[in-house]
N, C-alpha and C positions, 0 to 999 in steps of 0.2 A: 648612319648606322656604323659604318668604320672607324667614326670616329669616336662612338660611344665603346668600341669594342676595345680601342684601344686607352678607353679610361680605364678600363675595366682590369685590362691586364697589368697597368700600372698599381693600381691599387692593389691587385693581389700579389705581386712583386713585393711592393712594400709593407706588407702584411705577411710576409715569409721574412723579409730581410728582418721586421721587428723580432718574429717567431725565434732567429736563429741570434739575435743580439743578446734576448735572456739568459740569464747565467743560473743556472741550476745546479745549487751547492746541497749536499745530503747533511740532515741534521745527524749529527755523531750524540747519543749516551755520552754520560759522564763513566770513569775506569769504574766507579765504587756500584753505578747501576748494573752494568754486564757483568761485574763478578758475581752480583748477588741473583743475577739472571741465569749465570752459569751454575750457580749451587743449586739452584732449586729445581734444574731440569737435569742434573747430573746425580745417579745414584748412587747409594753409598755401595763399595765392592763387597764389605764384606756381607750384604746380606744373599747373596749368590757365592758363597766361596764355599759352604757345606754341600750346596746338587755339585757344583764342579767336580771339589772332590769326591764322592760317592761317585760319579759318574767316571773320573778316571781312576777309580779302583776298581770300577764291571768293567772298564776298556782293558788294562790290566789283565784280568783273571781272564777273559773272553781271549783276551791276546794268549797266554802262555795255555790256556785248553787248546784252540785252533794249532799254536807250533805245537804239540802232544800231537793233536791229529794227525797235522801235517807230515811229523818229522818218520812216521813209522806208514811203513807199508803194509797194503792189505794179508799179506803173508805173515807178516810178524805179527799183527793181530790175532792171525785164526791161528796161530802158533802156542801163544800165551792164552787161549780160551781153553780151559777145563770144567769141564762139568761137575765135577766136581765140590768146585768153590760153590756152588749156585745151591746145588744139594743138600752142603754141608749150611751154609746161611740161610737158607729155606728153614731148614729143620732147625735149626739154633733161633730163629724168633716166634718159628710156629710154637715151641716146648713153651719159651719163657714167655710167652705170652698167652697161652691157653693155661699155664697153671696159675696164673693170677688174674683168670676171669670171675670163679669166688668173689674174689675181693672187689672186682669190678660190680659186679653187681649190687653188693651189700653196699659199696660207696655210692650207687645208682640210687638204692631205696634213701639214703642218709640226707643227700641231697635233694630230691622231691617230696619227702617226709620229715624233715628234722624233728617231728614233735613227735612221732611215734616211734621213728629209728635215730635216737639220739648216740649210742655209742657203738662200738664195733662187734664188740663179743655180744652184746645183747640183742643186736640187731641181729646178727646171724642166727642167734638160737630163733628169735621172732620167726625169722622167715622160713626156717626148718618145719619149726612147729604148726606153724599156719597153711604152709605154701606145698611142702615136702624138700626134701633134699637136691632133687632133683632141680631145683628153680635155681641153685647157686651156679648151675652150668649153662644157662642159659644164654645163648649165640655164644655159645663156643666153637659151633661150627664156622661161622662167617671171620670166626679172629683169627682161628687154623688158617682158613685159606687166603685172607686179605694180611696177617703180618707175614705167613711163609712166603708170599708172593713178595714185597717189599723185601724180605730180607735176605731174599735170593739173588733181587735183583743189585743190592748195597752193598753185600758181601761181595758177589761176584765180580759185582764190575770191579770193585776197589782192588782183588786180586788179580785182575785183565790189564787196569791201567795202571798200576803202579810199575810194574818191569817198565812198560812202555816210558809213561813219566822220566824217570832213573834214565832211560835210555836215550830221550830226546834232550832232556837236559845236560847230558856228557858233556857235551862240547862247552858251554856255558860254566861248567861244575871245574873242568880243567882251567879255564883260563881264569878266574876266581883264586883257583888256586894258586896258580903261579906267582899272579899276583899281588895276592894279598894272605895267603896261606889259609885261607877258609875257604869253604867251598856255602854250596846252595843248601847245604845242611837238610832239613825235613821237608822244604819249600814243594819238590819235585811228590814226597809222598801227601801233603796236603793237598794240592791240585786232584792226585789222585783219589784222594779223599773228598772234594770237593764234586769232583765229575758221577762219584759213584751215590752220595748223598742227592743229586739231584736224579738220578737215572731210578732208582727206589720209588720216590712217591709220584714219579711220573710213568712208571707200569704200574701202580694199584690204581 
């Protein structure tokens, strides 16, 4: 028995020493295969260079809203709010846009009817004569209270955040200038024009 055991171990001895004799070379690609291996898994850039950019122009404006926020304290905020502005741009889109509900409406029948209200002046006499007078004011109510609200809140802000604007931007507007003799020109009132165009159709 010992001495089959030590066949045994011989043999497997020599069956490792073969194992470790082999020489295991990796087959290599030709240069002209991997290059065309590398084209075809490599995308081209510029069909990702348009979200890029769009995407760092909202980092951009997201950035220069936040230093506006940032750069002013809650005092100087509640400082530059007048009620005013909110009152006077309430009332300036409720007027201009209730006194062309008329016209909203006759473009309403123009469009769902083009075969019966083909032009303007005719269509209005139609609807007078049919309807009464009274149908040309039709939701006039709900456009008072939905563009006042909108234009309260557009107007308003834009005269809230533009001093602010103008004010976080100083520092930046200075050294522009020193620099290069131009400053940040209308950049500072755009933002503010920007912050108060989104502030509008997110209170209607």
């Amino acid at each position: 028995i010992n001495n089959s055991n030590i066949n045994n171990s011989n043999i497997n001895n020599s069956n490792i020493n073969n194992i470790n004799n082999i020489n295991i070379t990796p087959t290599s690609s030709s240069p002209s295969q991997s290059s065309e291996t590398t084209m075809m898994t490599i995308p081209s850039p510029s069909k990702h260079r348009r979200p890029l950019r769009s995407f760092q122009s909202l980092l951009t404006l997201l950035t220069a809203i936040i230093h506006v926020t940032s750069a002013t304290s809650a005092a100087s905020i509640a400082s530059s709010i007048d009620y005013r502005y909110f009152v006077a741009g309430g009332s300036c889109a409720a007027i201009s846009h209730g006194i062309t509900t008329p016209i909203d409406v006759v473009k309403t029948r123009m469009q769902s009817n083009p075969e019966k209200y083909d032009k303007l002046l005719p269509a209005t006499a139609t609807i007078i004569r049919e309807e009464g007078a009274s149908t040309l004011v039709k939701g006039l109510g709900p456009t008072l209270v939905g563009y006042g609200i909108e234009g309260a809140l557009k107007f308003g802000i834009y005269e809230v955040t533009k001093p602010l604007a103008v004010r976080a931007f100083r520092g930046w507007n200075d050294k522009l200038v020193k620099r290069s003799g131009v400053g940040l020109g209308p950049i500072p009132f755009l933002i503010a024009s920007i912050m108060a165009g989104g502030g509008g159709p997110l209170g209607v």
